[in-house]
N, C-alpha and C positions, 0 to 999 in steps of 0.2 A: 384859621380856615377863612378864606375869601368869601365874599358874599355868593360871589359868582359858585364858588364849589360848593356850596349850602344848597342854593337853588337848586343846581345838578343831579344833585344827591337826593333833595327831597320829592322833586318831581319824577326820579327813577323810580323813588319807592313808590308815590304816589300812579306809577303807572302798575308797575309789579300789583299792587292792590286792586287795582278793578283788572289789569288780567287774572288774577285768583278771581275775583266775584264772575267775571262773566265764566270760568271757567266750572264753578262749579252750579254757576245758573244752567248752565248747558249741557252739564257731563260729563265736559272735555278734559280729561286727566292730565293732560299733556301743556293744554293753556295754563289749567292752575298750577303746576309744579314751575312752567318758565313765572308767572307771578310771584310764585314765594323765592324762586332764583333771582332774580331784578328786587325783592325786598332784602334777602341777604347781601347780593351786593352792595345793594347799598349803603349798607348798614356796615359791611367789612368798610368801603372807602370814608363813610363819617369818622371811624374810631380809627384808620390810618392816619387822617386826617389832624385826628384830637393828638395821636401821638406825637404827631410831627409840631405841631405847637407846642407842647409841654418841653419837647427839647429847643426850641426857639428860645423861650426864657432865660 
């Protein structure tokens, strides 16, 4: 995995996590569930990611 897709990846998740906070500072059902969708995300593309280098080797 490239530095570059690490970044991408972490800073998705790191966005997905304060849309969960502000959405449950506010109420908003809809902001927190797109936050825990942008932390799966990104989480699905980290371990695509890990897969595709294990077959690299």
């Amino acid at each position: 995995m490239s530095a570059t897709d690490k970044a991408k990846n972490k800073a998705e998740e790191l966005s997905g996590k304060v849309k969960e906070k502000v959405g449950k500072t506010t109420g908003d059902a809809n902001r927190e569930q797109e936050g825990r969708a942008d932390q799966t995300k990104s989480d699905l593309k980290t371990a695509g990611e890990k897969v595709k280098d294990a077959f690299k080797r």
